[in-house]
CHARMM internal coordinates of N, CA and C (Angstrom, degrees):
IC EDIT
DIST 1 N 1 CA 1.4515
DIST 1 CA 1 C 1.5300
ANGL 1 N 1 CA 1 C 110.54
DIST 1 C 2 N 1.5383
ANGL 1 CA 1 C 2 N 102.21
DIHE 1 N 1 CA 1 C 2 N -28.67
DIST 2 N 2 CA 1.9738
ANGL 1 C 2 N 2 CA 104.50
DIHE 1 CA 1 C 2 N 2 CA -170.37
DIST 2 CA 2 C 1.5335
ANGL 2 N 2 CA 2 C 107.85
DIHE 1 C 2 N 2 CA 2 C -63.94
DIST 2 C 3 N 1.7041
ANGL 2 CA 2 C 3 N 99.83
DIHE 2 N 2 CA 2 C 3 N -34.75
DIST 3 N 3 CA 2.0003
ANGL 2 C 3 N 3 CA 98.46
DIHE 2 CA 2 C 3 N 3 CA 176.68
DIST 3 CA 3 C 1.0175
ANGL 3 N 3 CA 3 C 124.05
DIHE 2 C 3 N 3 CA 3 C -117.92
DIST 3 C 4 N 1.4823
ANGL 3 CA 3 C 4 N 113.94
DIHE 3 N 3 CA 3 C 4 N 49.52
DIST 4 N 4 CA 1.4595
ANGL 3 C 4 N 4 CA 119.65
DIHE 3 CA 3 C 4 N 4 CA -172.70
DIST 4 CA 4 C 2.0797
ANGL 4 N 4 CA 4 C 75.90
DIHE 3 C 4 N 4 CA 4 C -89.18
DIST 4 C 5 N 1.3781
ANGL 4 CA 4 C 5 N 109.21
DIHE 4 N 4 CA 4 C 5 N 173.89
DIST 5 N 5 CA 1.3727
ANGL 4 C 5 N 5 CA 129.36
DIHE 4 CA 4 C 5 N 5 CA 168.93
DIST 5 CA 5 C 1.1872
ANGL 5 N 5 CA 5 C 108.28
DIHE 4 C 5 N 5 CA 5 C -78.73
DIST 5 C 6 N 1.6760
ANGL 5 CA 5 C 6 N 86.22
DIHE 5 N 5 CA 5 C 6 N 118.54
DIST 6 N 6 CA 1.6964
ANGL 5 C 6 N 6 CA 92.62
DIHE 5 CA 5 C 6 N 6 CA 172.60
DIST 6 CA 6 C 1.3541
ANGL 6 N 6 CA 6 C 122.51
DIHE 5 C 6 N 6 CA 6 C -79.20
DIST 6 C 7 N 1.4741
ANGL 6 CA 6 C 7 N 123.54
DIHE 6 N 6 CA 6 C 7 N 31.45
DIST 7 N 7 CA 1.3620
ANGL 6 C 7 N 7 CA 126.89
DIHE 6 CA 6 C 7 N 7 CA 168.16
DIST 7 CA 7 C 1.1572
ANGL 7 N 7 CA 7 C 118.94
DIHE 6 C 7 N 7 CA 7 C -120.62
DIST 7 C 8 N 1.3292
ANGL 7 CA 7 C 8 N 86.47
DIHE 7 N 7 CA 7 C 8 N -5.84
DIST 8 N 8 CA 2.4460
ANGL 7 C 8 N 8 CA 92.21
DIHE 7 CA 7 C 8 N 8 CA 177.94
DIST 8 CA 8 C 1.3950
ANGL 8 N 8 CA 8 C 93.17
DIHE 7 C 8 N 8 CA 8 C -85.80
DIST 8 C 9 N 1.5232
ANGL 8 CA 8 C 9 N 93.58
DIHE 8 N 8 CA 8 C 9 N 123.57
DIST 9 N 9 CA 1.3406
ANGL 8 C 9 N 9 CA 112.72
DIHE 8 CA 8 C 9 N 9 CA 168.08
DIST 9 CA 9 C 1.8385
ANGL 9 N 9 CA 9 C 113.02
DIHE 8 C 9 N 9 CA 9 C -58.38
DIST 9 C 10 N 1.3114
ANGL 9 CA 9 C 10 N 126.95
DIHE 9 N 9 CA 9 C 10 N -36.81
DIST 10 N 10 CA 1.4080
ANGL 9 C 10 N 10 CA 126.54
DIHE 9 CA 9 C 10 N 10 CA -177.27
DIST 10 CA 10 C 1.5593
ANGL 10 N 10 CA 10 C 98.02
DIHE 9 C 10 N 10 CA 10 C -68.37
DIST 10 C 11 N 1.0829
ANGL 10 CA 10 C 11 N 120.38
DIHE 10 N 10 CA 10 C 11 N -57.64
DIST 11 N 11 CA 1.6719
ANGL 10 C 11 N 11 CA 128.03
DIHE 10 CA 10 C 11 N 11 CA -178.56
DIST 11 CA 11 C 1.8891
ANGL 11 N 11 CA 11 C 99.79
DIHE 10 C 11 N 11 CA 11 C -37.67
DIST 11 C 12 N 1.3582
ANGL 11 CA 11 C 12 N 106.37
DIHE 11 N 11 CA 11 C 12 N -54.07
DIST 12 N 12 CA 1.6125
ANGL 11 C 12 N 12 CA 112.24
DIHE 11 CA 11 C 12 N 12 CA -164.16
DIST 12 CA 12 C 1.9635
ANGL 12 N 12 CA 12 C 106.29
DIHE 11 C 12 N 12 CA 12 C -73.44
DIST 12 C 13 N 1.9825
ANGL 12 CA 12 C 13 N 99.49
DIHE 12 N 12 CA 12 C 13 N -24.66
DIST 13 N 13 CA 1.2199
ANGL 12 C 13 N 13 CA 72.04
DIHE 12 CA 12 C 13 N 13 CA 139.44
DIST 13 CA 13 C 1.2389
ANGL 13 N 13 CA 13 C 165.43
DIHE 12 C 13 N 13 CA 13 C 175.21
DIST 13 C 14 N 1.1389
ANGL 13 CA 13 C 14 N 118.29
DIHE 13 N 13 CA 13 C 14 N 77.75
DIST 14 N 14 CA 1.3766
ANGL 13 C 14 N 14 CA 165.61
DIHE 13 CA 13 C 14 N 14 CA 73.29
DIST 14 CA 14 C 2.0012
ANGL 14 N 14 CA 14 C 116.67
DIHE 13 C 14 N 14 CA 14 C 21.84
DIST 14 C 15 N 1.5574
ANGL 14 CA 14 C 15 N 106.38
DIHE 14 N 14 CA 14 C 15 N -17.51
DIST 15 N 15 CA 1.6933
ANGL 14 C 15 N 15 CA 124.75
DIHE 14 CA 14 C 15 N 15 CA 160.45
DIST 15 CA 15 C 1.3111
ANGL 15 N 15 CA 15 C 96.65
DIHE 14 C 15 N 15 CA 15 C -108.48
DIST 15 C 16 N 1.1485
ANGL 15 CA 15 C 16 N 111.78
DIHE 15 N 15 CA 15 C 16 N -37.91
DIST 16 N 16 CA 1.8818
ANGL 15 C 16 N 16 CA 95.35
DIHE 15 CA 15 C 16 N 16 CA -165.94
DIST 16 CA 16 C 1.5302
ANGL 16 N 16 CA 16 C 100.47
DIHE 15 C 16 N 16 CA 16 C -83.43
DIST 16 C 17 N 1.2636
ANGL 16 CA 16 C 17 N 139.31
DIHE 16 N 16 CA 16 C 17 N -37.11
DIST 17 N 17 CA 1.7305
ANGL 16 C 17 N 17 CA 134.07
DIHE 16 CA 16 C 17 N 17 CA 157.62
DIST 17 CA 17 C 1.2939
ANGL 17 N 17 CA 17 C 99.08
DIHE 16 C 17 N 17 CA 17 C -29.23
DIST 17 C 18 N 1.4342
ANGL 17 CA 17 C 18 N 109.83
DIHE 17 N 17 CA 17 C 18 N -74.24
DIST 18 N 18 CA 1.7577
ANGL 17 C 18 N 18 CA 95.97
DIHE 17 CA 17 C 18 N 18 CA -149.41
DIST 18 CA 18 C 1.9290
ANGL 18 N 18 CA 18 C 115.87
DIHE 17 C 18 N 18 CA 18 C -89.94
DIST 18 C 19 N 1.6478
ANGL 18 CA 18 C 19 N 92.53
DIHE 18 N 18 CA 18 C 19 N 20.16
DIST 19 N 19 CA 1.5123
ANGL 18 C 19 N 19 CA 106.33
DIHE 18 CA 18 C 19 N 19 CA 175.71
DIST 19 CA 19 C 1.7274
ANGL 19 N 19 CA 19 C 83.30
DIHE 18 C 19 N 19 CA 19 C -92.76
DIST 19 C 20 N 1.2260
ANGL 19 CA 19 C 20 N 121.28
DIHE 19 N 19 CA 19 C 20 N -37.25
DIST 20 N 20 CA 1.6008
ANGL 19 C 20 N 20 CA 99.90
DIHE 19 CA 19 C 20 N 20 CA -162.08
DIST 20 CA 20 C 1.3708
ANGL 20 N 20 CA 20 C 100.97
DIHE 19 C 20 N 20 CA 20 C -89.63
DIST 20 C 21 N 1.4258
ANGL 20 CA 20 C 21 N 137.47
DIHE 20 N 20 CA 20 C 21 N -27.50
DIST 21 N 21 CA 1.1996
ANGL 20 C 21 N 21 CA 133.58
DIHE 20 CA 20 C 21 N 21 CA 144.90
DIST 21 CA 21 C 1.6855
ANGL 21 N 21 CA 21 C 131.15
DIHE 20 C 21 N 21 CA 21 C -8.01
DIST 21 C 22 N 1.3226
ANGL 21 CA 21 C 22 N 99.27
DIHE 21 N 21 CA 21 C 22 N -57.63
DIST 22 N 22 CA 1.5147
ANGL 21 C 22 N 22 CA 115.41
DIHE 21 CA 21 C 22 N 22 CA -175.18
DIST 22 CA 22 C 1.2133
ANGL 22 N 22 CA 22 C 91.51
DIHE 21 C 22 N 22 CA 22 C -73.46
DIST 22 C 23 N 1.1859
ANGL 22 CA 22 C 23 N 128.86
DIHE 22 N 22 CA 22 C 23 N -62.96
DIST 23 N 23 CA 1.3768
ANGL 22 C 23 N 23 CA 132.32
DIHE 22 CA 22 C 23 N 23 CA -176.02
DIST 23 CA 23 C 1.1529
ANGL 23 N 23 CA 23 C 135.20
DIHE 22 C 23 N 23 CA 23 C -12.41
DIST 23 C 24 N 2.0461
ANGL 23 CA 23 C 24 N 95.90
DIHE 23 N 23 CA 23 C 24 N -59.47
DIST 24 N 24 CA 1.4510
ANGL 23 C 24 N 24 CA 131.34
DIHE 23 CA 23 C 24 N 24 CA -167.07
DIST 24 CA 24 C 1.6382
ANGL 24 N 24 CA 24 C 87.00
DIHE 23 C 24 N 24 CA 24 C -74.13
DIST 24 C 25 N 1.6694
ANGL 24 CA 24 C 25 N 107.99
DIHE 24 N 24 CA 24 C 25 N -54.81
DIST 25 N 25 CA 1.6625
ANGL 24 C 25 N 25 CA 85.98
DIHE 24 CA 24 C 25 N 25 CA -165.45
DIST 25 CA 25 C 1.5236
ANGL 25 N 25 CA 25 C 129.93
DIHE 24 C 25 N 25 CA 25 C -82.58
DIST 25 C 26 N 1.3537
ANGL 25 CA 25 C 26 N 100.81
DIHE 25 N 25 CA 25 C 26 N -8.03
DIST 26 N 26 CA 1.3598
ANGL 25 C 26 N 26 CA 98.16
DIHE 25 CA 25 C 26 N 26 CA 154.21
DIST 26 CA 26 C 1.2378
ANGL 26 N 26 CA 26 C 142.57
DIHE 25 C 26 N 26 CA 26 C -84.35
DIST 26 C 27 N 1.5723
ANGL 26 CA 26 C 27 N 111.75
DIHE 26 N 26 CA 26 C 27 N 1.41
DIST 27 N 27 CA 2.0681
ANGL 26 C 27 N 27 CA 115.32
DIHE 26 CA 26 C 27 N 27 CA 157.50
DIST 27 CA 27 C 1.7279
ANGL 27 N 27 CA 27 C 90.24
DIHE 26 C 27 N 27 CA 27 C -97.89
DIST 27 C 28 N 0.9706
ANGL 27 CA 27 C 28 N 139.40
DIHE 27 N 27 CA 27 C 28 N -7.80
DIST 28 N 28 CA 1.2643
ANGL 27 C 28 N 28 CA 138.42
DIHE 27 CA 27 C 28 N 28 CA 173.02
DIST 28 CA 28 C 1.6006
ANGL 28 N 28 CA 28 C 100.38
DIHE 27 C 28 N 28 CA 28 C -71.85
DIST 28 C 29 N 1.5691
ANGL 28 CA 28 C 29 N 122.71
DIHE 28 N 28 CA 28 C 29 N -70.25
DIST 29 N 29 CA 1.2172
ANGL 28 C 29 N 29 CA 124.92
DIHE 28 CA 28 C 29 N 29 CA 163.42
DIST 29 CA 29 C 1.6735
ANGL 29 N 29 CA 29 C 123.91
DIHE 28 C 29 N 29 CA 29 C -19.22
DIST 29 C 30 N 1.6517
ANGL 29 CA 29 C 30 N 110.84
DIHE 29 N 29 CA 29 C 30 N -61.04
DIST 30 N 30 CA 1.1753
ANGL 29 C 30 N 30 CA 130.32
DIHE 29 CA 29 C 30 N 30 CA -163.51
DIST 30 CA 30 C 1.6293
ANGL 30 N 30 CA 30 C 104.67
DIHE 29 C 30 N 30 CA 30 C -78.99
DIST 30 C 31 N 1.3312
ANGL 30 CA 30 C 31 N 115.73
DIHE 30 N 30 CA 30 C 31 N -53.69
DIST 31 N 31 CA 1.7535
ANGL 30 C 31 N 31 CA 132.05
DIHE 30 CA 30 C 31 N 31 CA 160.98
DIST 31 CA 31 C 1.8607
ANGL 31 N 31 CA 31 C 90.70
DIHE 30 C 31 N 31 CA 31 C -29.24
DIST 31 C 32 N 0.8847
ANGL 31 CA 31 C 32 N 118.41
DIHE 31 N 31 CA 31 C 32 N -68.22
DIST 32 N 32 CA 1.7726
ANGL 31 C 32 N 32 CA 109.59
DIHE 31 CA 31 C 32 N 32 CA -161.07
DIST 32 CA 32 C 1.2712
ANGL 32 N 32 CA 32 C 105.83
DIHE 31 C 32 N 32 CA 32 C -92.44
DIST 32 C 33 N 1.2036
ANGL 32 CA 32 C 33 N 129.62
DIHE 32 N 32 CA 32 C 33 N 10.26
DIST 33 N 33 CA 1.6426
ANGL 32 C 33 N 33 CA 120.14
DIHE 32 CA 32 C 33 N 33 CA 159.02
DIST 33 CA 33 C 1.7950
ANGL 33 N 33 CA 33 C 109.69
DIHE 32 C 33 N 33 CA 33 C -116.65
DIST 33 C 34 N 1.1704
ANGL 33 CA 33 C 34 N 108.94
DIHE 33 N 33 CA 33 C 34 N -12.62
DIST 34 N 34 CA 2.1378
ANGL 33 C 34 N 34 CA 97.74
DIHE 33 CA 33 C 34 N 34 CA 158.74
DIST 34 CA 34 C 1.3715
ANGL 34 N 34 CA 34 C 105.53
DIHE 33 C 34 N 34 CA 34 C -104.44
DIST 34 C 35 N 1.4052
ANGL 34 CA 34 C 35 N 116.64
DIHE 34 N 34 CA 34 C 35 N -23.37
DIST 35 N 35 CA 1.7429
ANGL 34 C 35 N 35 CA 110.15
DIHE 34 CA 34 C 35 N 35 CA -166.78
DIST 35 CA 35 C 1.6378
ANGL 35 N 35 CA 35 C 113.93
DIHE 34 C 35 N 35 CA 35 C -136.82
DIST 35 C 36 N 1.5831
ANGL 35 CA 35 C 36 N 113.86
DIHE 35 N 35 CA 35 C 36 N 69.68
DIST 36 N 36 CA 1.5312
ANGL 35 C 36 N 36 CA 121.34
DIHE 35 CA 35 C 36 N 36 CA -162.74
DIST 36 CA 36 C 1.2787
ANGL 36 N 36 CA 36 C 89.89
DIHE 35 C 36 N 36 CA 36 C -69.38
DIST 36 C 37 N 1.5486
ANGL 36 CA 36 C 37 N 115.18
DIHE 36 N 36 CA 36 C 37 N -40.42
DIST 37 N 37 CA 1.7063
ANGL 36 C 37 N 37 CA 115.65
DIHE 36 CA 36 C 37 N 37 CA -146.80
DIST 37 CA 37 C 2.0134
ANGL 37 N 37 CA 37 C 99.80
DIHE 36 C 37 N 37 CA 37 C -61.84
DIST 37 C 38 N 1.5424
ANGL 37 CA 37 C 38 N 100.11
DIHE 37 N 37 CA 37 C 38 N -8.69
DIST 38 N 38 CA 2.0496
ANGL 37 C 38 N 38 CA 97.38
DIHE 37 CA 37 C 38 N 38 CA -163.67
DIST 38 CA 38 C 1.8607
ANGL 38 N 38 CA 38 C 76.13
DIHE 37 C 38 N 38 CA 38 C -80.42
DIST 38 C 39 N 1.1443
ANGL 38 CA 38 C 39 N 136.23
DIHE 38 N 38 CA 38 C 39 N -5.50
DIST 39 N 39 CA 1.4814
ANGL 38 C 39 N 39 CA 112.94
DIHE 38 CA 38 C 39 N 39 CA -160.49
DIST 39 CA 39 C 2.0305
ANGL 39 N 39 CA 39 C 104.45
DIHE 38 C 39 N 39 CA 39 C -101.96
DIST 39 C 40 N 1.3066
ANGL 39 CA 39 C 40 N 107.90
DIHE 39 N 39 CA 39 C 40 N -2.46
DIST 40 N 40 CA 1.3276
ANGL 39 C 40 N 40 CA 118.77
DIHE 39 CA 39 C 40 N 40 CA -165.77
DIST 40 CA 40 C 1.3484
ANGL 40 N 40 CA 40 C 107.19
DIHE 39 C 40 N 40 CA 40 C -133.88
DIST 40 C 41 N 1.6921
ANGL 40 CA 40 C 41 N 111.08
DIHE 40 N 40 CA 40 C 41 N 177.13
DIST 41 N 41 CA 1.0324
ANGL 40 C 41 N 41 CA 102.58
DIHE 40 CA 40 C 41 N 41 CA 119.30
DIST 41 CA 41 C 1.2151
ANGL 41 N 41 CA 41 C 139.26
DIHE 40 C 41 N 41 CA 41 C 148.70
DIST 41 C 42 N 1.2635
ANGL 41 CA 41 C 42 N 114.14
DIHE 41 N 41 CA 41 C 42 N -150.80
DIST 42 N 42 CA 1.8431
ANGL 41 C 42 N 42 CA 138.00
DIHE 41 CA 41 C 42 N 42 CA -129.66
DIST 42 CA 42 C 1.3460
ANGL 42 N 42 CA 42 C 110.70
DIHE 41 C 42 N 42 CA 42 C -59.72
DIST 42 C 43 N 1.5565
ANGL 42 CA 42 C 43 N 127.06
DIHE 42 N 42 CA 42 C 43 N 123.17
DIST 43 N 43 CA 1.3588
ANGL 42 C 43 N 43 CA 104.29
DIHE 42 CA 42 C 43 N 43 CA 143.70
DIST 43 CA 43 C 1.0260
ANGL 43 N 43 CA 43 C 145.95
DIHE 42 C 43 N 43 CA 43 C -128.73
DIST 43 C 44 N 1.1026
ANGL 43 CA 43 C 44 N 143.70
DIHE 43 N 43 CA 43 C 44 N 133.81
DIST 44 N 44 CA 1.1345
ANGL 43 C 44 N 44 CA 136.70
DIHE 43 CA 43 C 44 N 44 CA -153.27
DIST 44 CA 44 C 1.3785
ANGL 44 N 44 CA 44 C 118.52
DIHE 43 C 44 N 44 CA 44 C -115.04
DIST 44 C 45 N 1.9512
ANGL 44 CA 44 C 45 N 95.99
DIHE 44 N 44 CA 44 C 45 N 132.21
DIST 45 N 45 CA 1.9064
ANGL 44 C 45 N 45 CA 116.55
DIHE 44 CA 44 C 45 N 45 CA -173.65
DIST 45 CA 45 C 1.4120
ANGL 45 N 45 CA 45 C 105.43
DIHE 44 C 45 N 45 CA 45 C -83.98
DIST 45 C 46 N 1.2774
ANGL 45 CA 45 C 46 N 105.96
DIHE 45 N 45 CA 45 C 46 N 113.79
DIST 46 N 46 CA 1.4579
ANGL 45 C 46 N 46 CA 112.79
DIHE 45 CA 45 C 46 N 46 CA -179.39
DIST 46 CA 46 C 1.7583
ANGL 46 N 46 CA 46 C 95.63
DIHE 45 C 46 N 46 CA 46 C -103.68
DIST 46 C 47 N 1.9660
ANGL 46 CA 46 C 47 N 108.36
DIHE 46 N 46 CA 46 C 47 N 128.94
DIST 47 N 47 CA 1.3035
ANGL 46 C 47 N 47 CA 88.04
DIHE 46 CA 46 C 47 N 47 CA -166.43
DIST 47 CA 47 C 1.5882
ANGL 47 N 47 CA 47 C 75.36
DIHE 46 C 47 N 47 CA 47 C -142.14
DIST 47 C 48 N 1.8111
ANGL 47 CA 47 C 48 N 106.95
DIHE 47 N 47 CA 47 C 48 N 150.25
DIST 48 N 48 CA 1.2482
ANGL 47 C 48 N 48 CA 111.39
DIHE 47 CA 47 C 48 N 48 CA -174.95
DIST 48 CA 48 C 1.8770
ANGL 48 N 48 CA 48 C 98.64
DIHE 47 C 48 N 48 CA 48 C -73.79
DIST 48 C 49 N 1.2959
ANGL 48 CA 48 C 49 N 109.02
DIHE 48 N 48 CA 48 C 49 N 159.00
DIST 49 N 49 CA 0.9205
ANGL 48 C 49 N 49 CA 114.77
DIHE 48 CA 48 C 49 N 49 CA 153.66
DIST 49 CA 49 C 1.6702
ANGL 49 N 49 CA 49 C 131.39
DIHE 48 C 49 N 49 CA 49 C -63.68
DIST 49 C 50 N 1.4019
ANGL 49 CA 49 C 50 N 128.99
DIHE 49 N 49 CA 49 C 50 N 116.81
DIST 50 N 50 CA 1.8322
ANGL 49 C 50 N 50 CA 103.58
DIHE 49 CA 49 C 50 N 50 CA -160.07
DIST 50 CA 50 C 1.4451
ANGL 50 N 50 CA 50 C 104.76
DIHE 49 C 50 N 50 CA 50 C -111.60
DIST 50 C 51 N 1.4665
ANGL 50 CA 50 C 51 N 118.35
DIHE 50 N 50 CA 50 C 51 N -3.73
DIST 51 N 51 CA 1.4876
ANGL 50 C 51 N 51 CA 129.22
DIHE 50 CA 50 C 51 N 51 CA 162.73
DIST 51 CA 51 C 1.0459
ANGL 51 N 51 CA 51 C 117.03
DIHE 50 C 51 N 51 CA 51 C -75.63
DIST 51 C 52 N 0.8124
ANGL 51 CA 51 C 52 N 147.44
DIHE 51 N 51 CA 51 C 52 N -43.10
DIST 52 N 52 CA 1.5704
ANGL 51 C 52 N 52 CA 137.74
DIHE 51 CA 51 C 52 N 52 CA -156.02
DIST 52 CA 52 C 1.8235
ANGL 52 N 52 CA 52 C 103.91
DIHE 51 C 52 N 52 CA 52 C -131.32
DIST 52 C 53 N 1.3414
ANGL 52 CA 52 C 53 N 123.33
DIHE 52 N 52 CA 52 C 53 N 55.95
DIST 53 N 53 CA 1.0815
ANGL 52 C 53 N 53 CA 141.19
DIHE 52 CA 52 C 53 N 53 CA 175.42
DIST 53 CA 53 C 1.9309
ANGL 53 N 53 CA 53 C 108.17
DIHE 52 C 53 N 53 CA 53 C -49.60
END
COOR INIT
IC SEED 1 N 1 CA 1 C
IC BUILD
C-alpha cells in the first residue's frame, strides 16, 4: 500500500479506507476502555432505604 502511486485515485482509495479503519478501531478501542457500560448492559438495584424511614 506504502508504494502504490500516489496519483491513482483507486490506490488513494484504498489509503483513505484503511486510514478510516484505524480510526474506527481506535475510538472503538478507547469507547471500551472509558465507557464498557455503552457495550452492555446495566442494571440497576434500586433499594429502599430501611433505616431512616
Amino acid at each position: 500500500m506504502l508504494n502504490a502511486d500516489p496519483y491513482d485515485i483507486e490506490a488513494q482509495r484504498r489509503i483513505e479506507e484503511e486510514i478510516r479503519m484505524q480510526n474506527v478501531l481506535a475510538n472503538m478501542e478507547t469507547a471500551l476502555e472509558y465507557s464498557p457500560e455503552s457495550f452492555g448492559r446495566v442494571r440497576l438495584i434500586v433499594l429502599k432505604n430501611l433505616f431512616h424511614n
